[in-house]
C-alpha positions in Angstrom: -10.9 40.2 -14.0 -9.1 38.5 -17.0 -11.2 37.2 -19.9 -10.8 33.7 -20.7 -9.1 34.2 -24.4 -8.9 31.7 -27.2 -5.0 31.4 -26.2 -6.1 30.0 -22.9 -8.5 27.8 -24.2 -6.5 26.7 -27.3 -4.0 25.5 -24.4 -6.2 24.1 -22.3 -7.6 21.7 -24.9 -4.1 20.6 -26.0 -3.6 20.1 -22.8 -5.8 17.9 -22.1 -5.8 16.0 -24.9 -1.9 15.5 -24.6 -2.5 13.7 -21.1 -6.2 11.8 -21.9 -6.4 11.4 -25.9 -4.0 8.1 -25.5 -6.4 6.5 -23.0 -9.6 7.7 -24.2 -8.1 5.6 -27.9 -6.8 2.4 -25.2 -10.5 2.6 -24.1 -11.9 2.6 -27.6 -10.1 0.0 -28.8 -10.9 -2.3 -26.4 -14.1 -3.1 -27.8 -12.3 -3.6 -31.1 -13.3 -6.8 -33.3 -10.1 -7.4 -34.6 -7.3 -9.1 -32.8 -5.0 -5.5 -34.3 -4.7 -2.7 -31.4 -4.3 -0.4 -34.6 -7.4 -1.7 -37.2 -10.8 -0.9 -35.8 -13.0 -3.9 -37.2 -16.0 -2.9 -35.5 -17.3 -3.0 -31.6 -17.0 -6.2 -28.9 -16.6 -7.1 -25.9 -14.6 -10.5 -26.5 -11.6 -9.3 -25.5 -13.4 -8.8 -22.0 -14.4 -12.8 -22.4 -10.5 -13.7 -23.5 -9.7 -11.6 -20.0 -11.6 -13.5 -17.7 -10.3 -16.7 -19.2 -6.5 -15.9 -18.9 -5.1 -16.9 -15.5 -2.0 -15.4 -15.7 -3.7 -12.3 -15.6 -5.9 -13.2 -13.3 -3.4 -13.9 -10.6 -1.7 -11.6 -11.6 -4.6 -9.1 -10.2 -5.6 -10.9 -7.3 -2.3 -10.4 -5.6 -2.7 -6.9 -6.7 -5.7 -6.1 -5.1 -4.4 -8.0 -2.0 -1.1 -6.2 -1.6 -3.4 -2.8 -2.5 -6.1 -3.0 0.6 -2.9 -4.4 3.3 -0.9 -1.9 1.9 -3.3 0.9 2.0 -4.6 -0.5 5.3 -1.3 -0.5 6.8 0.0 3.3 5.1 -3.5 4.4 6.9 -2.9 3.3 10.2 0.5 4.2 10.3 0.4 7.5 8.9 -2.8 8.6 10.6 -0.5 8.3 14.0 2.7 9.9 12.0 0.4 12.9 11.4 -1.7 12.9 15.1 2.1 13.3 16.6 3.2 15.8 13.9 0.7 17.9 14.4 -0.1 18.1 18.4 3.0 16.9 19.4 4.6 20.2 18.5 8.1 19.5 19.9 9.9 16.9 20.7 13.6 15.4 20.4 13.9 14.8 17.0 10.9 15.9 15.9 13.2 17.7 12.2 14.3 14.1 11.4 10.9 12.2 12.4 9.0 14.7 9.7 11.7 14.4 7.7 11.7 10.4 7.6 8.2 10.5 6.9 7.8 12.6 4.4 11.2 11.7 2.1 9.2 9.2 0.0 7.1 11.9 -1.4 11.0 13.2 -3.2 12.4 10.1 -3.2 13.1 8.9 -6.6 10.9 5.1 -6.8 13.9 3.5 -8.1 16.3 4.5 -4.9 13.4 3.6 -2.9 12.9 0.1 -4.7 16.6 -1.0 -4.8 17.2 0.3 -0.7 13.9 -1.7 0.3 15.4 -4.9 -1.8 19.1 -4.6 -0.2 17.3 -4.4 3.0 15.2 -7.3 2.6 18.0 -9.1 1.2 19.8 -7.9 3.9 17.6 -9.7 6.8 17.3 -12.5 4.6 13.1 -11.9 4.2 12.6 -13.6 0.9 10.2 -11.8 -2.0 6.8 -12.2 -1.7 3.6 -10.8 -1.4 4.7 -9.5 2.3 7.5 -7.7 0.5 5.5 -6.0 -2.1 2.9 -4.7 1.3 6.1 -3.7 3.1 7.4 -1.4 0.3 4.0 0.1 -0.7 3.2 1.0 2.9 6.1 2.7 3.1 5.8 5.0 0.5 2.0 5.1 0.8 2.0 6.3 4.4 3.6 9.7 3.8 0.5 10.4 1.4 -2.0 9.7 4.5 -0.3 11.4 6.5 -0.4 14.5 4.4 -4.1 14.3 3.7 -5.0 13.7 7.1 -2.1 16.6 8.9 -4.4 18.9 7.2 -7.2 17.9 8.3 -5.4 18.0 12.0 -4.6 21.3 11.3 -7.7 23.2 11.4 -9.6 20.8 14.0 -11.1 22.4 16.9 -9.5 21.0 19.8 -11.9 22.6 22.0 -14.0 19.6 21.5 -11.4 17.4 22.3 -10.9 19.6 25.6 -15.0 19.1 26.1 -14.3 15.3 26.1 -11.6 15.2 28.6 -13.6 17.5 31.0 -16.6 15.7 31.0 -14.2 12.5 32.2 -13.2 10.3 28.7 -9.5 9.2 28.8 -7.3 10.8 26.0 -7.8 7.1 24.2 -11.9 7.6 24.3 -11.7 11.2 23.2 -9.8 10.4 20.2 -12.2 7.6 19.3 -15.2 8.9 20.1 -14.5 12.7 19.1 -11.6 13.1 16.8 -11.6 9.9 14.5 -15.2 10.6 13.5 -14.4 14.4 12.8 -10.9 13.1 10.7 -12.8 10.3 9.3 -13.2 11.9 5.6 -9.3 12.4 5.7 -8.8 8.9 6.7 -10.8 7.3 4.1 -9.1 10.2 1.5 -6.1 9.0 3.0 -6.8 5.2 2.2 -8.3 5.7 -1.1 -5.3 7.2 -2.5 -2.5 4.6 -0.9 -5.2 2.2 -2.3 -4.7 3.6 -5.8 -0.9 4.6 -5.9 -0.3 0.8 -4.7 -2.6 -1.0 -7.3 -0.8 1.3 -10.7 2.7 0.5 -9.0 5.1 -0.6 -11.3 8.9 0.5 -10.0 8.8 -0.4 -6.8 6.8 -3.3 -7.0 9.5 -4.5 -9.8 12.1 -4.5 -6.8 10.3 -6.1 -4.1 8.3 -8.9 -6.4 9.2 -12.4 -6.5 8.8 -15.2 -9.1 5.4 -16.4 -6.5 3.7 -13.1 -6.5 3.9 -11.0 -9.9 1.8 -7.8 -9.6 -0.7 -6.8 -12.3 1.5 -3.6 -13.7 4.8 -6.1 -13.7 2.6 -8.5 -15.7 1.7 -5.8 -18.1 5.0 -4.8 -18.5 6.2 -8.0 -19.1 3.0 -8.9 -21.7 3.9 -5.6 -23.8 7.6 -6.2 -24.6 6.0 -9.1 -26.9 3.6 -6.5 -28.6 0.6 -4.8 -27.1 -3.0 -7.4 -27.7 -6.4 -6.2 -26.8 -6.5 -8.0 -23.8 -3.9 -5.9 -22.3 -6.6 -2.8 -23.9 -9.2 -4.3 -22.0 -7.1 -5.1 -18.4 -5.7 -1.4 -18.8 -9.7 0.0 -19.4 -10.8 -1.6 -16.2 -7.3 -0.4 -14.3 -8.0 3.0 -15.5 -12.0 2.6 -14.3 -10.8 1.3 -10.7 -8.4 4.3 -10.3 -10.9 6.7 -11.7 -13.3 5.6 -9.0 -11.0 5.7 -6.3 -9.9 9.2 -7.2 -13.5 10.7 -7.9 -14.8 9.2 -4.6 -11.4 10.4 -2.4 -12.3 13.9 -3.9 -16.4 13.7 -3.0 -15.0 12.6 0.1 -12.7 15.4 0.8 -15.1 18.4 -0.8 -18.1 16.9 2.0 -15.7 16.7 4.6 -15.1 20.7 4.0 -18.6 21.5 3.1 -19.3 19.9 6.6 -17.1 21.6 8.1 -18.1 25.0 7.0 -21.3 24.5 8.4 -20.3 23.3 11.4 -19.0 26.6 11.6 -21.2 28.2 10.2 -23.4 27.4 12.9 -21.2 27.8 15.8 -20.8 31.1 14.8 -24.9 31.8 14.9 -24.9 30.0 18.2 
């Protein structure tokens, strides 16, 4: 077994601070007196006063959080049954391009996916909206469900879903009753994580948007190009808390989903 050396941890800490350092200073500076991002005048919490105050902003995030949970909603639903048919439906006509479809937003550059959704809803004459912005997100959302839950799928015993149908539930009530509970961890995984790749979009979301429904990371954008205030600190600190959360609670999610599962097997074994 290899030592951990001062190498790897010399590395490791640059690392790290290379990707975190600039938001662990956005988050400092948040609570900055002064109205300069760069001059630390000593701690407050105005800016987070100024925030609530602006409705620009404010919109701004409520048709971000909207778009996020139909989006995310949607990408769940959707990809839960791309990934039940991927994985038991184990061929079918067309079963190469069908996987294929599904999971090319995963390679797809955002800004090809942005400017084919906008000619397309151009196209059939849909105008921009909020129900664009959904549309666009759930389709490059779902392909991250259904990865999550596919291997989930993977290494279910379908022996219980065999139990189900024997003792006389229709395939509709074993999958509610049996499989959806078992897959349930994956799901909400699933929906966490479309949940927080649609509320930090920016490219897509750029394409899609129209002048009624300006997303939170297109008003950013926009607010920065004028110079950065702490009010855009303090909207970023609380983005960067919300996506934190999401991804710590996908991940408990996910490691008691396996920890049950090794149990469950655990005890079949003794049994």
């Amino acid at each position: 077994m290899k030592r951990f050396s001062w190498f790897n941890a010399t590395a490791l800490t640059l690392g790290f601070a290379f990707l975190y350092l600039p938001m662990v200073i956005l988050v400092i500076y948040s609570f900055n007196e002064s109205k300069l991002v760069t001059v630390w005048a000593g701690f407050s919490t105005k800016w987070y006063g100024e925030l609530l105050q602006n409705e620009a902003f404010l919109n701004a995030a409520w048709v971000t959080i909207k778009v996020a949970v139909f989006s995310s909603t949607l990408a769940t639903i959707l990809g839960t049954m791309a990934a039940y048919v991927l994985v038991r439906a184990n061929r079918f006509t067309g079963r190469t391009l069908f996987s294929g479809m599904i999971y090319a937003p995963l390679v797809m550059p955002e800004v090809i996916t942005g400017l084919s959704l906008l000619l397309l809803f151009i196209g059939i004459g849909l105008d921009r909206g909020v129900l664009t912005i959904v549309l666009a997100h759930t389709t490059f959302a779902m392909c991250y469900v259904s990865v999550v839950v596919s291997s989930r799928l993977v290494s279910f015993d379908r022996s219980l879903e065999e139990a189900a149908l024997d003792l006389g539930c229709s395939s509709w009530q074993a999958f509610r009753l049996v499989t959806l509970p078992i897959i349930a961890p994956a799901v909400i995984s699933g929906w966490l994580l479309a949940f927080t790749l649609s509320l930090d979009d920016l490219v897509i979301a750029s394409f899609t948007a129209g002048p009624s429904a300006t997303t939170l990371p297109i008003k950013i954008f926009s607010a920065v190009r004028l110079g950065v205030s702490p009010e855009i600190n303090a909207l970023s600190t609380i983005m960067i808390a919300i996506v934190t959360i999401g991804v710590i609670g996908a991940s408990l999610i996910s490691k008691q989903a396996s920890l049950k599962q090794q149990r469950d097997e655990q005890a079949a074994a003794r049994g």
